[in-house]
C-alpha atoms as a printed R data frame, in Angstrom:
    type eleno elety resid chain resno       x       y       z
1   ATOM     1    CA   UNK     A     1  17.482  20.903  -1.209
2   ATOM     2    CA   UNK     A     2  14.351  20.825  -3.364
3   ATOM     3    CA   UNK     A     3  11.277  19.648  -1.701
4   ATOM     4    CA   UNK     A     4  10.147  16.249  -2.561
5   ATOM     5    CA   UNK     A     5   6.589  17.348  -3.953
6   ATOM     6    CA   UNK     A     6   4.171  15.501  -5.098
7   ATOM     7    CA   UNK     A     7   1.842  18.770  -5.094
8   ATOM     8    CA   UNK     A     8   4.183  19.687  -8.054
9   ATOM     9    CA   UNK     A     9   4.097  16.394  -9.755
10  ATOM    10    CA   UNK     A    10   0.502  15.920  -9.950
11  ATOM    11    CA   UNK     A    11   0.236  20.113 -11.452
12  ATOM    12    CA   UNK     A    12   3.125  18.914 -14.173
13  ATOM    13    CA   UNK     A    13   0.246  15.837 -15.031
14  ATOM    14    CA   UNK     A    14  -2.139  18.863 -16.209
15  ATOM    15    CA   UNK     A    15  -0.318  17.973 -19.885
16  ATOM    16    CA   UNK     A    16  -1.430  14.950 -20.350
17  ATOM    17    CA   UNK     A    17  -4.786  16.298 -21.998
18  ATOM    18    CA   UNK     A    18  -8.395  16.632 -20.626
19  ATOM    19    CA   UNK     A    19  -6.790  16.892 -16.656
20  ATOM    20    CA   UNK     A    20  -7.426  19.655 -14.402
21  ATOM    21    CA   UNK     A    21  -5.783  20.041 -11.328
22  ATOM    22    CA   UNK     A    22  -6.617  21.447  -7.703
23  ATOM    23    CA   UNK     A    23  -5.165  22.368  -4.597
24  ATOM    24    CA   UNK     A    24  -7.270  23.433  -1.373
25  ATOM    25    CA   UNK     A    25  -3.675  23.395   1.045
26  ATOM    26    CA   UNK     A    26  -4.863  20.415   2.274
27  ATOM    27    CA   UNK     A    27  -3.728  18.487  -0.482
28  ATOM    28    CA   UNK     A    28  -4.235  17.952  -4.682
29  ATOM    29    CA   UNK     A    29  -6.356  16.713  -6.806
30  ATOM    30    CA   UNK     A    30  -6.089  15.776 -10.461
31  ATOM    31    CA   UNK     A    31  -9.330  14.868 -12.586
32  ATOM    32    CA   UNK     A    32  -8.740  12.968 -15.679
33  ATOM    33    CA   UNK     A    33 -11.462  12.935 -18.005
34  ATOM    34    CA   UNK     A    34 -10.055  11.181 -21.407
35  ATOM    35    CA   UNK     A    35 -11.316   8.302 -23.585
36  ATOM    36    CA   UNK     A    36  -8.451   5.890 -22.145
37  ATOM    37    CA   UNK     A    37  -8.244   6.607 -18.765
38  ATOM    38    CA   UNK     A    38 -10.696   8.754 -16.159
39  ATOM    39    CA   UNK     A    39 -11.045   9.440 -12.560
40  ATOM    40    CA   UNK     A    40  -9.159  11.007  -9.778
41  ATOM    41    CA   UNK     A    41  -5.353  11.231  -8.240
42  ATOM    42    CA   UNK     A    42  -4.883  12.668  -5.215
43  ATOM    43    CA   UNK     A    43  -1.617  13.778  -3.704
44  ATOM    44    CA   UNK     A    44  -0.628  14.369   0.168
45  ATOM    45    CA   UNK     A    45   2.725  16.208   1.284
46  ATOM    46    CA   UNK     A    46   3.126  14.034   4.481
47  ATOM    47    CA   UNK     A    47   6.530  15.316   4.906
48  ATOM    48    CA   UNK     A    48   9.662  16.559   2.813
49  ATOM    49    CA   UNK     A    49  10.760  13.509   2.942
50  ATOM    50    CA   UNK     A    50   7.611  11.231   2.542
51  ATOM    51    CA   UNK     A    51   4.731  11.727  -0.301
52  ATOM    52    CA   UNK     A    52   1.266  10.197  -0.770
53  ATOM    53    CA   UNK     A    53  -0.952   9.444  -3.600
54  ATOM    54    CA   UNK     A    54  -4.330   7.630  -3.899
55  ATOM    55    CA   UNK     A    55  -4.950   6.796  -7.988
56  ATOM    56    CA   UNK     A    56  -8.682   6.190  -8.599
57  ATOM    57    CA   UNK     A    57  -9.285   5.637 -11.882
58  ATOM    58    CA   UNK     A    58 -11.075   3.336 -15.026
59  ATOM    59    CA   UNK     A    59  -8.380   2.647 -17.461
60  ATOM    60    CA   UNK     A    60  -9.561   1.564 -20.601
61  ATOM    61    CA   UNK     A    61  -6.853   1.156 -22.871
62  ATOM    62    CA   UNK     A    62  -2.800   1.008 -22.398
63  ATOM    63    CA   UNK     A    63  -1.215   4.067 -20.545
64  ATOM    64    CA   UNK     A    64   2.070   5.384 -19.796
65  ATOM    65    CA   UNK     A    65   3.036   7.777 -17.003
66  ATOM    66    CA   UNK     A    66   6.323   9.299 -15.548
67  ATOM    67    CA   UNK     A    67   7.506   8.269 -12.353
68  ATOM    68    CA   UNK     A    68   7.794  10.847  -9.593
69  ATOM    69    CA   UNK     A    69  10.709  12.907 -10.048
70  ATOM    70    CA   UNK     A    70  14.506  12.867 -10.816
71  ATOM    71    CA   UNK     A    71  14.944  12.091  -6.878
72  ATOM    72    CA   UNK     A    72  16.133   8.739  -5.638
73  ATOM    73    CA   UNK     A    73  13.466   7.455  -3.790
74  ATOM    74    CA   UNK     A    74  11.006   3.949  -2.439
75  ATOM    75    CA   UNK     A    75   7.755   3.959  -3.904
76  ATOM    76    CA   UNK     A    76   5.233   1.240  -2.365
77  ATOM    77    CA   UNK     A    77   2.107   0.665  -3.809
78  ATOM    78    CA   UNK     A    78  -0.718  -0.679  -2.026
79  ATOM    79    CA   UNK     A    79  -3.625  -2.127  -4.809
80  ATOM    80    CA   UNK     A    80  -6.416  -2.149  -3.639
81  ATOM    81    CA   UNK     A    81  -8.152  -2.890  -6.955
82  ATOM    82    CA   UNK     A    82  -7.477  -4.132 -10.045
83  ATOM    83    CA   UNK     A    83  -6.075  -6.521 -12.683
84  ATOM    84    CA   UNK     A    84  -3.504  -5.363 -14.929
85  ATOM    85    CA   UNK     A    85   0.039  -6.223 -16.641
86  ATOM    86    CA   UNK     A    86   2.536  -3.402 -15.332
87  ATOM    87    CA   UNK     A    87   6.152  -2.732 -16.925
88  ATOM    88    CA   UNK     A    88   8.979  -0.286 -16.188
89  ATOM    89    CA   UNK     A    89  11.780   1.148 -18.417
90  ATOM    90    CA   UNK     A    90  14.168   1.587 -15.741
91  ATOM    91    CA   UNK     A    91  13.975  -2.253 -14.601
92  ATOM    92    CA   UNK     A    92  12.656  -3.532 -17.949
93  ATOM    93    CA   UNK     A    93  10.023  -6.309 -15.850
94  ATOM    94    CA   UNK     A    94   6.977  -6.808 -16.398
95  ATOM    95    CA   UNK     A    95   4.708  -7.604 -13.219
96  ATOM    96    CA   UNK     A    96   1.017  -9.345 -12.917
97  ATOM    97    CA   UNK     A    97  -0.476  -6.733 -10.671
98  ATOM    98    CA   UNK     A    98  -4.190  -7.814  -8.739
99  ATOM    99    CA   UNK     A    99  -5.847  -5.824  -5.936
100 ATOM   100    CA   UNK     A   100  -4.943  -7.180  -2.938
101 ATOM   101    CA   UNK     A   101  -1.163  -6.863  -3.448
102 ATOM   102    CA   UNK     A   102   1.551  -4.077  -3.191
103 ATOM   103    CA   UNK     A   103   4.892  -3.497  -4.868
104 ATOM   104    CA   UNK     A   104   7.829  -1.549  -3.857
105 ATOM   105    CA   UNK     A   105  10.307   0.140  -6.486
106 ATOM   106    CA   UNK     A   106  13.503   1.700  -5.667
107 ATOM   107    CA   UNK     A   107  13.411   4.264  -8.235
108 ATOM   108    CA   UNK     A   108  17.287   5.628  -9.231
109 ATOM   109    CA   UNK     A   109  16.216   7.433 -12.131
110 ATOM   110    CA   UNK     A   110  13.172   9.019 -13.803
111 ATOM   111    CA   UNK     A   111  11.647   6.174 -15.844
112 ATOM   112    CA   UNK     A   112   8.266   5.522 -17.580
113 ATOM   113    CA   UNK     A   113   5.730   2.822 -16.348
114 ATOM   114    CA   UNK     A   114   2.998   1.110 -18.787
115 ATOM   115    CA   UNK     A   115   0.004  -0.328 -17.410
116 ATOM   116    CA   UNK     A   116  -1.873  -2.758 -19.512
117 ATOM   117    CA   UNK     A   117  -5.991  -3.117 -17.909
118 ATOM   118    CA   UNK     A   118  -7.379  -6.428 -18.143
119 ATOM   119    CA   UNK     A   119  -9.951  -4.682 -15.724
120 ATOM   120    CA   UNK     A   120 -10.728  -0.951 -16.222
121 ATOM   121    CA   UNK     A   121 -11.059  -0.229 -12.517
122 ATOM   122    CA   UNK     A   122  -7.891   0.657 -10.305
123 ATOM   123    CA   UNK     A   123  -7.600   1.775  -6.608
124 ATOM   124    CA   UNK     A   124  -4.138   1.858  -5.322
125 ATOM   125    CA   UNK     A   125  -2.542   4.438  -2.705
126 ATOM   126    CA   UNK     A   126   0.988   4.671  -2.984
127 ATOM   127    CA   UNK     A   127   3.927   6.113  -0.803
128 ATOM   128    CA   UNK     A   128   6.849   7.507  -1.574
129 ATOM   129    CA   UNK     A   129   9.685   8.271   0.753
130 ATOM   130    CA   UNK     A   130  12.976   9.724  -0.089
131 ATOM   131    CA   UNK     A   131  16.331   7.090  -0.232
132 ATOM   132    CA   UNK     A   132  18.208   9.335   2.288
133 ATOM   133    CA   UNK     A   133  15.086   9.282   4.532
134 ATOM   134    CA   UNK     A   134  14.295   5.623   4.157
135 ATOM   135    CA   UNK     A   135  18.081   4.868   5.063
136 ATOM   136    CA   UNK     A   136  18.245   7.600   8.279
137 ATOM   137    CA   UNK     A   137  15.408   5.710   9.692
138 ATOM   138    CA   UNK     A   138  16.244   1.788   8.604
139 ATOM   139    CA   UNK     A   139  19.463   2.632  10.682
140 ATOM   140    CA   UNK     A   140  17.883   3.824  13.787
141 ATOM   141    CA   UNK     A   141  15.826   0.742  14.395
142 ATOM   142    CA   UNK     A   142  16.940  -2.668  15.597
143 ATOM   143    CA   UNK     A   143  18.787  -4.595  13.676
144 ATOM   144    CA   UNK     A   144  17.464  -7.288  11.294
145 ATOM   145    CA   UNK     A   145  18.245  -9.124   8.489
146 ATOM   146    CA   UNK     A   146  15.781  -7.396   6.664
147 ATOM   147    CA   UNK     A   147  16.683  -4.068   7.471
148 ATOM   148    CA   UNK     A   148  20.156  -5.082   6.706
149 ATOM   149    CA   UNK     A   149  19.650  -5.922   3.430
150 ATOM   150    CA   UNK     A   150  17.578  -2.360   2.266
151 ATOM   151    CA   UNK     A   151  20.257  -0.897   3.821
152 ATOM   152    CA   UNK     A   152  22.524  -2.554   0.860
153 ATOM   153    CA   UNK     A   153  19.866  -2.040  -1.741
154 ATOM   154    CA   UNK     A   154  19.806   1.401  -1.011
155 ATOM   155    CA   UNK     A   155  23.476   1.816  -1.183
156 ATOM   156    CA   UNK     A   156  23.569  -0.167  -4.558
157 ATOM   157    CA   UNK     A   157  22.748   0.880  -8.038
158 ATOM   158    CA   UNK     A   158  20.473  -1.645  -8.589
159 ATOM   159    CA   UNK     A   159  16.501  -0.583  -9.329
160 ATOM   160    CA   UNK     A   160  15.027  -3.883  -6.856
161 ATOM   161    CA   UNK     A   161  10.943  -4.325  -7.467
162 ATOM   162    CA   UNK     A   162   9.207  -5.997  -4.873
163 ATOM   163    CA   UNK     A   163   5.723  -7.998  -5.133
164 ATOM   164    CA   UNK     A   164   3.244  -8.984  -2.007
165 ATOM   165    CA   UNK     A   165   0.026  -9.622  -1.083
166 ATOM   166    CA   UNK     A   166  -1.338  -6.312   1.634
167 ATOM   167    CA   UNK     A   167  -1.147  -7.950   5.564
168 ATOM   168    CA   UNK     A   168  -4.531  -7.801   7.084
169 ATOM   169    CA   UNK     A   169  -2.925  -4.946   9.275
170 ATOM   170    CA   UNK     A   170  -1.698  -2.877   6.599
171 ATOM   171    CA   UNK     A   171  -5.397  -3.104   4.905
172 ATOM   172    CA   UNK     A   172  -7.306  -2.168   7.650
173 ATOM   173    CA   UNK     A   173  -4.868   1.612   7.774
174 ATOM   174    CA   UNK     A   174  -5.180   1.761   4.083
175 ATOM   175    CA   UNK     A   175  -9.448   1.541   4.488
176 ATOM   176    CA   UNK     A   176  -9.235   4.499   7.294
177 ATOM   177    CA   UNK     A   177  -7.309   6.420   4.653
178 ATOM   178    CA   UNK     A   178  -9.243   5.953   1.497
179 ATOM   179    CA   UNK     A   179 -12.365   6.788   3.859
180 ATOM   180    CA   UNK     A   180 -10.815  10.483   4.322
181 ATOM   181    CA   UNK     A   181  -9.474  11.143   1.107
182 ATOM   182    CA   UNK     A   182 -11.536  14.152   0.356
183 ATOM   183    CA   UNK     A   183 -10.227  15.903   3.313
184 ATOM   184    CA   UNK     A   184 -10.637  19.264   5.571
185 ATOM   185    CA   UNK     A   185  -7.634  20.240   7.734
186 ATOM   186    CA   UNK     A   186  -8.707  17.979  10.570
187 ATOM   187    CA   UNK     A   187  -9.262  14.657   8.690
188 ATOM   188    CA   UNK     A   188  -5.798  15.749   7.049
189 ATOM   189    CA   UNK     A   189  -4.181  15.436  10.508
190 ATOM   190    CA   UNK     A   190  -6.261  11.665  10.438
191 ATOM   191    CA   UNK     A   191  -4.797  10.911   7.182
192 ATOM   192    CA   UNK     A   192  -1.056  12.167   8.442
193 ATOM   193    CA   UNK     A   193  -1.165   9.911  11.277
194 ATOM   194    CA   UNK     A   194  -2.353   6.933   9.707
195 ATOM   195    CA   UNK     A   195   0.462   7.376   7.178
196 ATOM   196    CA   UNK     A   196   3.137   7.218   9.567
197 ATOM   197    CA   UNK     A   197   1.250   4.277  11.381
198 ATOM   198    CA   UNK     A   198   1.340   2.836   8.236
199 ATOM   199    CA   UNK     A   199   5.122   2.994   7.568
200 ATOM   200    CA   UNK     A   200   5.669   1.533  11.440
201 ATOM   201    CA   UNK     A   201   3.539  -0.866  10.189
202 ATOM   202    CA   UNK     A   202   5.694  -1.910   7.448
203 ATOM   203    CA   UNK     A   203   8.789  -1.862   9.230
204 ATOM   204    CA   UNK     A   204   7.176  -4.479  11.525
205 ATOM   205    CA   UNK     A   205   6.186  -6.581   8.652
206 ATOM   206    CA   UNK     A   206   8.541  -6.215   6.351
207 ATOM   207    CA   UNK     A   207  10.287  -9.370   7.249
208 ATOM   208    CA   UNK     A   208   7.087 -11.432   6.455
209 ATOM   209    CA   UNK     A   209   5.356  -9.588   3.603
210 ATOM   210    CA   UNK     A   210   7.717  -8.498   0.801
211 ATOM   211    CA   UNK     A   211   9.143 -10.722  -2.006
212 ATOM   212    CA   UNK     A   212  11.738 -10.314  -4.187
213 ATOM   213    CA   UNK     A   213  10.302 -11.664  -7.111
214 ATOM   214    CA   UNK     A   214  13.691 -10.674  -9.366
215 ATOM   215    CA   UNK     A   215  15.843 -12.777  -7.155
216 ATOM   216    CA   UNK     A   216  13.779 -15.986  -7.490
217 ATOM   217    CA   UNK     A   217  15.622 -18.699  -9.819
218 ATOM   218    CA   UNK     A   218  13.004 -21.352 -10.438
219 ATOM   219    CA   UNK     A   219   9.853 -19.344 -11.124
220 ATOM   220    CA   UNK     A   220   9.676 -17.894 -14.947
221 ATOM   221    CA   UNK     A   221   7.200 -14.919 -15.366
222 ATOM   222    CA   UNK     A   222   4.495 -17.485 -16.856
223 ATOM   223    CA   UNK     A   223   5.064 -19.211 -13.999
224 ATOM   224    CA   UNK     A   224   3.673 -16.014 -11.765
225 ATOM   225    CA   UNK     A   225   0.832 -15.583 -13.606
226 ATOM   226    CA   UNK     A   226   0.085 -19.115 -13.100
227 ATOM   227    CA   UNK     A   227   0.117 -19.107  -9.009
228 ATOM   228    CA   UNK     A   228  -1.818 -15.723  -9.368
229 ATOM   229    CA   UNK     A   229  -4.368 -18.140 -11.436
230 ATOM   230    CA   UNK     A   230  -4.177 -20.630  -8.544
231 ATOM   231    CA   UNK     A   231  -4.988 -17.822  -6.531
232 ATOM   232    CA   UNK     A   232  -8.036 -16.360  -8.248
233 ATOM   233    CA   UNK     A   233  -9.485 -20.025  -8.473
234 ATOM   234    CA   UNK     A   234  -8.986 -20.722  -5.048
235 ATOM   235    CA   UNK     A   235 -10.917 -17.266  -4.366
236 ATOM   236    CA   UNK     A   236 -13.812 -18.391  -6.204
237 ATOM   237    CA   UNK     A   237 -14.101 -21.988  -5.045
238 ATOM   238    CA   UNK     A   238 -13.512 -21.311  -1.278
239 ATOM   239    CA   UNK     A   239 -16.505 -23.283   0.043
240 ATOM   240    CA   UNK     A   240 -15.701 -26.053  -2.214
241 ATOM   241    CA   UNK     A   241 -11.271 -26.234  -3.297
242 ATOM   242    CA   UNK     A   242  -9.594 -28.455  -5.160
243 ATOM   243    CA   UNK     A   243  -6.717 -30.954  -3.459
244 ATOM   244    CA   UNK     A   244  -3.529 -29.399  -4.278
245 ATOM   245    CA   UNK     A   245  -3.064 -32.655  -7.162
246 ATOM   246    CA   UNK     A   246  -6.120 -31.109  -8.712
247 ATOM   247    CA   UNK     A   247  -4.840 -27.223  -8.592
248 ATOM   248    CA   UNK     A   248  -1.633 -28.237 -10.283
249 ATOM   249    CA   UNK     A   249  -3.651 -29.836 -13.009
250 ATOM   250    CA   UNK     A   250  -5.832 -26.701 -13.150
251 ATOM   251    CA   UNK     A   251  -3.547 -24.211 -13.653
252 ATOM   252    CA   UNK     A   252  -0.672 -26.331 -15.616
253 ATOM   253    CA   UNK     A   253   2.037 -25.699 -12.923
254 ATOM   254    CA   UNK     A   254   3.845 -28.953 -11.197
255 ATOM   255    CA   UNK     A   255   3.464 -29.528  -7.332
256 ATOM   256    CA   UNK     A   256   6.987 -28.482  -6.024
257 ATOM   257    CA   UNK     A   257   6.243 -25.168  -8.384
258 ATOM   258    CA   UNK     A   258   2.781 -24.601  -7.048
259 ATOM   259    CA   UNK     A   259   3.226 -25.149  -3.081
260 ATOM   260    CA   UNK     A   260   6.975 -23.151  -2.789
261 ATOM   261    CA   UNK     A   261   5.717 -20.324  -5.606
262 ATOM   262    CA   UNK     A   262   2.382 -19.984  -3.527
263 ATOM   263    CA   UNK     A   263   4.148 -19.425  -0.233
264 ATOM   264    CA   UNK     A   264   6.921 -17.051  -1.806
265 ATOM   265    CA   UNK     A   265   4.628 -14.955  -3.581
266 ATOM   266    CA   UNK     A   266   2.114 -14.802  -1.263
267 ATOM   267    CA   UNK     A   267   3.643 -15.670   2.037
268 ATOM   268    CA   UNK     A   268   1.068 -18.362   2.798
269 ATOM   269    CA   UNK     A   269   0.570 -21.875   2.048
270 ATOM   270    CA   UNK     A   270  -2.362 -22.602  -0.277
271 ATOM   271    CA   UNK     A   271  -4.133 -24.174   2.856
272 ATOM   272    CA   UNK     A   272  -3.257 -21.399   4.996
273 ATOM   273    CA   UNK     A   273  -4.433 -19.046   2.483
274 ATOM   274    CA   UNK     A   274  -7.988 -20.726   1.995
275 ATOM   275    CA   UNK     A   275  -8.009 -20.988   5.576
276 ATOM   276    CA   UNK     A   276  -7.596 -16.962   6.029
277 ATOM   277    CA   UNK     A   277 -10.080 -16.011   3.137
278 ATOM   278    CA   UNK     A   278 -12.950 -18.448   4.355
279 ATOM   279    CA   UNK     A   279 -12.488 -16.739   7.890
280 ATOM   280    CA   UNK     A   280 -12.309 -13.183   6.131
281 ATOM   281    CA   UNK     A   281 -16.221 -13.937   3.978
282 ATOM   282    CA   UNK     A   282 -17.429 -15.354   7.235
283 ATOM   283    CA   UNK     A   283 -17.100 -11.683   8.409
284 ATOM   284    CA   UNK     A   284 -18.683 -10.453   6.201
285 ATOM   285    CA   UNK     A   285 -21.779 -12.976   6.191
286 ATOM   286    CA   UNK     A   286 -21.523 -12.429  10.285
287 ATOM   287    CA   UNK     A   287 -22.131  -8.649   9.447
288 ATOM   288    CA   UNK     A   288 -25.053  -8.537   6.634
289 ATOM   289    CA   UNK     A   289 -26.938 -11.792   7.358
290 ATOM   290    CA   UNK     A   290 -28.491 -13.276  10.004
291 ATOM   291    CA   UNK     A   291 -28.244 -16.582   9.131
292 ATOM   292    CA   UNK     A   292 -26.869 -19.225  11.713
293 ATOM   293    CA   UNK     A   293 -23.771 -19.363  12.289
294 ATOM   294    CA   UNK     A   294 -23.631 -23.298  11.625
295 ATOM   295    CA   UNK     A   295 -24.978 -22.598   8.700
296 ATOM   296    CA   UNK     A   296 -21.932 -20.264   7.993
297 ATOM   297    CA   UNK     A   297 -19.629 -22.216   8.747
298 ATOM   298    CA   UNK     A   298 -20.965 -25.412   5.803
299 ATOM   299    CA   UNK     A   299 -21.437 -21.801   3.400
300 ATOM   300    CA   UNK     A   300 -17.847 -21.306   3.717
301 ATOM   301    CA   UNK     A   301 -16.515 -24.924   3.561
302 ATOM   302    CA   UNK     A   302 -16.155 -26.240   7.000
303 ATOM   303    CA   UNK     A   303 -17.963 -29.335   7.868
304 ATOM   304    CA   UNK     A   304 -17.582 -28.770  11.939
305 ATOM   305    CA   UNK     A   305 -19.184 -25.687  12.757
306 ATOM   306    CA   UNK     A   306 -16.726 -26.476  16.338
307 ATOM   307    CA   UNK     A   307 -13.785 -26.310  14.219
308 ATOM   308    CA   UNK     A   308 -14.858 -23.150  12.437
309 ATOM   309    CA   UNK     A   309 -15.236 -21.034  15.820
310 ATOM   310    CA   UNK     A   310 -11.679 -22.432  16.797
311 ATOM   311    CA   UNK     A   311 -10.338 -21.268  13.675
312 ATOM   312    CA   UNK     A   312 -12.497 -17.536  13.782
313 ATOM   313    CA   UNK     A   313 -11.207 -17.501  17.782
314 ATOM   314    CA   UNK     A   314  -7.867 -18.220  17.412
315 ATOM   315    CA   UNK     A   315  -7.412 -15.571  14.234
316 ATOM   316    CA   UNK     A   316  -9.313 -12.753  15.628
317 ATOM   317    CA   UNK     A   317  -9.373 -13.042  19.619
318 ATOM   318    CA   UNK     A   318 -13.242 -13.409  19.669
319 ATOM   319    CA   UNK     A   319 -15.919 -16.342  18.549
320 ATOM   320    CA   UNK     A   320 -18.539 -15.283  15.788
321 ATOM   321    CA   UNK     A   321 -21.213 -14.730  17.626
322 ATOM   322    CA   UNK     A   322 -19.316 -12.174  20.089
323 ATOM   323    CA   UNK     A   323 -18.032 -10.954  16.627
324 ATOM   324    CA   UNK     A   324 -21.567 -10.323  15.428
325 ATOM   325    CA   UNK     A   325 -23.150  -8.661  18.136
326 ATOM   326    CA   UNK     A   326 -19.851  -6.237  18.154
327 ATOM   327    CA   UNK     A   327 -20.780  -5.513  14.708
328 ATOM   328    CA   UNK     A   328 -24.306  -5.144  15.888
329 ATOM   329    CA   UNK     A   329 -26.296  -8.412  14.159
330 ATOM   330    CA   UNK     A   330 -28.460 -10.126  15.942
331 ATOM   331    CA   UNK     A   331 -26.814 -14.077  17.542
């Protein structure tokens, strides 16, 4: 059987013009140096079965690539950054893509993407594991609905995309790995290990993190572009949201539409979710600023600094000022 290789996939990209490509037997590296697009891929052989690639690249203008390889196989990509419009000529969608999400494709024949940049920049690592694989091991773990139904998308002929936002979990293993991307054989063996922790990862979370965005009835593709609007706004007026009256107003997109599309896309409520990123800045203000942590808490919207330390204890097992002194600020 011929390996699964992305080693040989990234050396085939050389045509594309203004690319040269690398490979140190650790792993490969592509450097794109062209008016529309620029940066870095890099490509890990995890397994025969399982591939890695971490894009890193300013896109400037439209661009279309190949996908992998005439193999049937899962590709999941993790976006770490970005803000583009992708489509696929195998499935025909097109998807609203923003860092912070991931989307899994089950690829049954070579097709071509198109990615259309709103913003140049675009970090994303992506895995891809082979059908047969993906199938040996969804059998040998307990049974769940979820796992039951892969099983029967991977024995269909159907090419399913899936859209989600990245678990908290999942984005902490994705950090480690993007921090040893450049690596020598022993940060290699890192890198292998937090891939596979990555894919027990998934298979713990798949029930709560992936969406099926082609199987929705009631949400039109304007309609998803709309809740990712929601989205953005409510990431830039954290300290200070609208009601949920004045976010359907906002972004043009009824009540019923905005609280079930927000949940199903993004497998949160819309208080939930402001809840989780006004906990998330708090970390960071924790870490680089020594500001009180009353003060904090009104800088990120809550009007009981009490409440706030519930809500920071309760999500990450520790209060904010144990927090900060682990992360070695000053109380």
């Amino acid at each position: 059987m011929k390996v699964f290789s992305i080693h040989d996939f990234l050396k085939s990209l050389q045509t594309i013009g203004a690319a040269v490509y690398s490979f140190n037997q650790h792993y490969s590296k592509l450097q794109i140096k062209r008016k529309d697009v620029c940066g870095d891929i890099y490509g890990y052989q995890i397994d025969n079965g399982v591939v890695m690639a971490i894009h890193d690249l300013e896109i400037s203008q439209p661009l279309c690539f190949p996908s992998l390889s005439q193999e049937e196989y899962f590709k999941i990509s993790f976006f770490i950054e970005g803000d583009f419009r992708m489509t696929n000529s195998v499935s025909g969608k097109s998807q609203e893509i923003q860092g912070g999400t991931c989307r899994g494709f089950f690829f049954r024949s070579k097709g071509i993407n198109r990615v259309y940049p709103k913003k140049k920049k675009i970090v994303s690592v992506d895995l891809g594991i082979r059908l047969g694989l993906l199938k040996e091991v969804l059998k040998n773990l307990p049974s769940s609905k979820i796992n039951l139904k892969m099983i029967q998308l991977i024995d269909s002929f159907q090419n399913i995309s899936i859209l989600g936002r990245i678990p908290p979990n999942v984005n902490k293993i994705l950090t480690e790995i993007l921090q040893n991307k450049e690596s020598d054989f022993a940060q290699l063996l890192v890198i292998r290990a937090k891939v596979f922790e990555l894919l027990a990862e998934l298979m713990k979370l798949s029930d709560s993190f992936i969406w099926e965005n082609n199987q929705s009835n009631f949400l039109s593709e304007k309609d998803l572009q709309k809740l990712f609007k929601a989205r953005e706004y409510l990431e830039d007026n954290i300290s200070n949201p609208p009601t949920l009256k004045e976010l359907s107003k906002i972004v043009c997109l009824n009540e019923f539409k905005l609280k079930k599309g927000f949940k199903e896309c993004f497998q949160s409520t819309v208080h939930n979710y402001l809840v989780d990123r006004r906990l998330c800045a708090s970390c960071t203000l924790l870490k680089k600023s020594d500001c009180p942590i009353s003060q904090i808490a009104y800088d990120i919207g809550y009007q009981c600094p009490s409440k706030f330390i519930h809500s920071f204890r309760k999500k990450f097992g520790v209060t904010p000022g144990q927090f900060r002194k682990q992360n070695g600020q000053l109380v």
